[in-house]
C-alpha positions as CSV (number, residue, x, y, z in Angstrom):
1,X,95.4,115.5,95.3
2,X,97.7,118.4,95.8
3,X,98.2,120.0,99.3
4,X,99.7,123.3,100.4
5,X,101.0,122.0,104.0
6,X,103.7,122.2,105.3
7,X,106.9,119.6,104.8
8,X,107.1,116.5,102.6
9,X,103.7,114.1,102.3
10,X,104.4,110.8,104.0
11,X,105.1,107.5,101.4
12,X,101.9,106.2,99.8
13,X,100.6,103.5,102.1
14,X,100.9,99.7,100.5
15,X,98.0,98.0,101.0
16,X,98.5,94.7,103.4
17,X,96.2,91.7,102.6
18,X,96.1,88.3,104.4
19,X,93.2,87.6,101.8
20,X,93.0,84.7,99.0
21,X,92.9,87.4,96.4
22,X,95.6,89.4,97.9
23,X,97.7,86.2,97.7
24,X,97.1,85.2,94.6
25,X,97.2,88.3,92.8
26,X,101.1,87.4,92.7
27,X,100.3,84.2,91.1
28,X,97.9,86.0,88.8
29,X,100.9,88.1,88.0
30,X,103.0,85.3,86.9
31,X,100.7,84.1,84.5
32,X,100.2,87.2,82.6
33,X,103.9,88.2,82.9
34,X,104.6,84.9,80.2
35,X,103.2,87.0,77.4
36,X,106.0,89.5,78.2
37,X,105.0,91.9,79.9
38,X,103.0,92.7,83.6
39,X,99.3,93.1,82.1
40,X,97.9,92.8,85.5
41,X,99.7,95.3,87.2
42,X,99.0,98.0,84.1
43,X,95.5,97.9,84.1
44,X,94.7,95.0,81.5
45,X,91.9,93.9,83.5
46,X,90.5,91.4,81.3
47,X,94.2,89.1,81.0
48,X,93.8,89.9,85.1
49,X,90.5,88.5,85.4
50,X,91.1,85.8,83.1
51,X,94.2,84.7,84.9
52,X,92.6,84.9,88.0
53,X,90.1,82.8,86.7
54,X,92.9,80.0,86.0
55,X,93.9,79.5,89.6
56,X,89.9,79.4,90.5
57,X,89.0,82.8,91.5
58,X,86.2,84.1,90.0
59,X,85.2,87.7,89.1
60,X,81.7,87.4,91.7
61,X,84.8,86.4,94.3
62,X,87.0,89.7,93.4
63,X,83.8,91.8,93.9
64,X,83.9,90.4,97.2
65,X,87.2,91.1,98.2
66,X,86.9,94.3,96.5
67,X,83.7,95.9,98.1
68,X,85.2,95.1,101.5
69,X,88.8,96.7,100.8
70,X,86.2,99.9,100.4
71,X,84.7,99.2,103.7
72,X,88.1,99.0,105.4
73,X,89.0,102.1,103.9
74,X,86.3,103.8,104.8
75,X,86.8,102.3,108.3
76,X,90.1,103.3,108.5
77,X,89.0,106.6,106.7
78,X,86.6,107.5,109.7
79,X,89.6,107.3,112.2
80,X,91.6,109.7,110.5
81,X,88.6,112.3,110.2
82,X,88.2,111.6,114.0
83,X,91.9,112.3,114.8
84,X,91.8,115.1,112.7
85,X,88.9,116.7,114.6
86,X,90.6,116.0,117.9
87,X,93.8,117.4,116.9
88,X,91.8,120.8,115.9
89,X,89.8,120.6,119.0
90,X,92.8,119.9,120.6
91,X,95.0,123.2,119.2
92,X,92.8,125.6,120.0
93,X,92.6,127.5,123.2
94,X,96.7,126.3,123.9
95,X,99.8,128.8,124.6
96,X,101.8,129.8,122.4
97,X,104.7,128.0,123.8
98,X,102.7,124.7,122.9
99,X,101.3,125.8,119.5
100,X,103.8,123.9,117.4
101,X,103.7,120.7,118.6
102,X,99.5,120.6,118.2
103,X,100.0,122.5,115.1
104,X,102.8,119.6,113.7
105,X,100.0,116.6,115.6
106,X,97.1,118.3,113.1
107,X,99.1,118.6,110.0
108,X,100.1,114.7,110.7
109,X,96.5,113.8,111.2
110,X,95.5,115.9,107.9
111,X,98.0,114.3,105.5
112,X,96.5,110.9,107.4
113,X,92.8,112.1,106.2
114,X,94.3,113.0,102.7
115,X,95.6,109.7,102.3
116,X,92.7,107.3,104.1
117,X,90.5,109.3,101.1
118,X,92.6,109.1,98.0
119,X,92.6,104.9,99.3
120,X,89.0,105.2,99.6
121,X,89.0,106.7,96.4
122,X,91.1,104.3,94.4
123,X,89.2,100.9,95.9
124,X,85.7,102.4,94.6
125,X,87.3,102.8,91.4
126,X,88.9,99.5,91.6
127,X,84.7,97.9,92.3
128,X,83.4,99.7,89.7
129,X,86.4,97.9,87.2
130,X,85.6,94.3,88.5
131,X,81.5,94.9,88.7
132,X,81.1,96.2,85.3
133,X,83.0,93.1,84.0
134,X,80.9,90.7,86.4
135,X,78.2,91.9,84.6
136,X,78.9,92.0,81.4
137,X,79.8,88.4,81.5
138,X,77.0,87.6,83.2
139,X,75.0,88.8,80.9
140,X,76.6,87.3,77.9
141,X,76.3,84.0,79.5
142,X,72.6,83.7,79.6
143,X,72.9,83.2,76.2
144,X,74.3,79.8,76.6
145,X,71.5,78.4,78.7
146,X,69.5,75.9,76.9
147,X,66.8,75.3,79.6
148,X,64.8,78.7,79.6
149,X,63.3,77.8,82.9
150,X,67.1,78.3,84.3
151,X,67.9,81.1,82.3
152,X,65.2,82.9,83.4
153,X,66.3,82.7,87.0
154,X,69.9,83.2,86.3
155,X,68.6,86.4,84.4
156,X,66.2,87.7,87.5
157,X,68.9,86.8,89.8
158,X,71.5,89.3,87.9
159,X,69.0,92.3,88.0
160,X,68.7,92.0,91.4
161,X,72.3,91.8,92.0
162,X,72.9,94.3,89.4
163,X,70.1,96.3,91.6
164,X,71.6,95.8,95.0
165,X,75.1,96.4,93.8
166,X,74.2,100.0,92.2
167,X,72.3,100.9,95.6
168,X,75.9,100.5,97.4
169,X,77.7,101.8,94.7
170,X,75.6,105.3,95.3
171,X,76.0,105.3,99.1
172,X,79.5,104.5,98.9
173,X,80.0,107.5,96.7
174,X,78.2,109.2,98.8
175,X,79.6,109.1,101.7
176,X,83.1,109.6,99.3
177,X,81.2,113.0,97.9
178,X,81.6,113.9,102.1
179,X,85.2,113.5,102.6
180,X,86.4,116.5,100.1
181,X,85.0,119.2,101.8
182,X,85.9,118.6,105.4
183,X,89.5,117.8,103.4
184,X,89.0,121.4,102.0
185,X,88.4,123.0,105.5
186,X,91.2,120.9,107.4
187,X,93.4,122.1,104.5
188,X,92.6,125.8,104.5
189,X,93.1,125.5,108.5
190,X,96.2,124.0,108.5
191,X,97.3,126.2,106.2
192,X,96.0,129.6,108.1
193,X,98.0,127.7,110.7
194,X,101.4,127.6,109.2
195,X,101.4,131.2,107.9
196,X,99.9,132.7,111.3
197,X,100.9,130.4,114.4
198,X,100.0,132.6,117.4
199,X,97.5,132.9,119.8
200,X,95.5,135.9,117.9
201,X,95.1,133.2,114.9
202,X,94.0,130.4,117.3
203,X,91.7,132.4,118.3
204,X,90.1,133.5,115.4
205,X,89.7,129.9,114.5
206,X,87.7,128.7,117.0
207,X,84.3,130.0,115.3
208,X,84.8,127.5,112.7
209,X,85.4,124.8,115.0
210,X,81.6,124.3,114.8
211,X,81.4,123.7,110.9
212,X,84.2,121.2,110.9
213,X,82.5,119.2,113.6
214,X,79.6,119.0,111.6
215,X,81.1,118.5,108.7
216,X,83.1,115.5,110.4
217,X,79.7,114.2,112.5
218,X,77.9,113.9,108.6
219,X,80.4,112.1,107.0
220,X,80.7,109.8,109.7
221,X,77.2,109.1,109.5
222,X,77.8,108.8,105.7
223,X,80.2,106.3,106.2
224,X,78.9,103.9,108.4
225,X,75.8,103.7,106.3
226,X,78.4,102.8,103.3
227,X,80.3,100.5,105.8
228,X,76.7,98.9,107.0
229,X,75.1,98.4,103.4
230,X,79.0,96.8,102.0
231,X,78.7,94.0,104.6
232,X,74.9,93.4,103.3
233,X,75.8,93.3,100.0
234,X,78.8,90.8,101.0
235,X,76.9,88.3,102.6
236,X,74.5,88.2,99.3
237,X,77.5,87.1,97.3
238,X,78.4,84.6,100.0
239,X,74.7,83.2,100.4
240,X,73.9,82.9,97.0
């Protein structure tokens, strides 16, 4: 996502898991690497499922992991937004001796936002991969069943996972939907900022202080209802 502030954008943020998958994925990596070349790390999914399925980690378990990587982004997501807000709050109504520094603390807390999103972003991308393939197999498995009795119940039991999984999919992207356009106003703001820091431009910035909060108090909300239904649908794949 390009962005017209000020300066260079801060290093993409590495992902830190303490997690069986996260561990393993290095293990994983090993394993497809022998063919001669890194096929987990370049998007071959199914030689990444499949070796992840030889050290005993299961698609239904990389769902898991998956969905709540999302919910810690959006967790972590919500922060940013916050700080972002309170930096903006913060700026406006200040001297202009002290405009720089709250102008340099909002840009900080905006390229913060920009990149607690694009992570949001990438992690629903990265459930959608690892559902649709959970899925599939499950599906193509029924066919082995020989008592119909069991493969009856396998086959409810995937629509209503199937069911409960495409309810959080839509709030998740939901509450993602929200996160662009309070990006767009932090962005036009920050850049209004840079081209006119003085106290006449403060000024004429503080009648869109109500929008952002708005904007900010509804994807909150958006959020935490993503965050909420994530940890429902987390202890179904625990519990069942």
């Amino acid at each position: 996502m390009p962005t017209a502030t000020h300066g260079t954008l801060p290093p993409t943020r590495l992902p830190v898991t303490t997690s069986r998958i996260g561990r393993a994925v290095f293990l994983a990596a090993g394993l497809t690497a022998g063919a001669g070349t890194l096929l987990t790390l370049q998007g071959c999914q199914s030689a990444y499922y499949s070796a992840m399925e030889k050290i005993g980690i299961p698609k239904r378990e990389i769902l898991k992991d998956r969905v709540e990587n999302v919910k810690d982004s959006q967790e972590e997501a919500k922060e940013e937004f916050s700080s972002a807000l309170e930096q903006f709050q913060a700026l406006l109504g200040k001297q202009d001796s002290e405009l720089q520094a709250k102008y340099d603390k909002l840009n900080d807390a905006f390229q913060d936002s920009e990149q607690a999103a694009n992570d949001v972003h990438e992690r629903i991308h990265k459930v959608e991969g690892v559902a649709e393939a959970l899925f599939e197999e499950w599906e193509d498995e029924l066919d082995i069943y020989s008592d119909e009795a069991l493969k009856r119940r396998s086959s409810q039991k995937l629509k209503e996972t199937r069911r409960e999984y495409q309810a959080l999919l839509k709030t998740m992207k939901k509450a993602e939907s929200r996160m662009e356009p309070v990006l767009t106003i932090f962005r036009d703001q920050v850049l209004y900022l840079k081209h006119n820091l003085n106290a006449q431009a403060i000024d004429g910035l503080k009648s869109e202080l109500g929008r952002v909060e708005s904007q900010v108090d509804v994807l909150i909300k958006e959020m935490n209802q993503s965050i909420s239904e994530a940890t429902a649908f987390m202890a179904t794949l625990e519990t069942d």
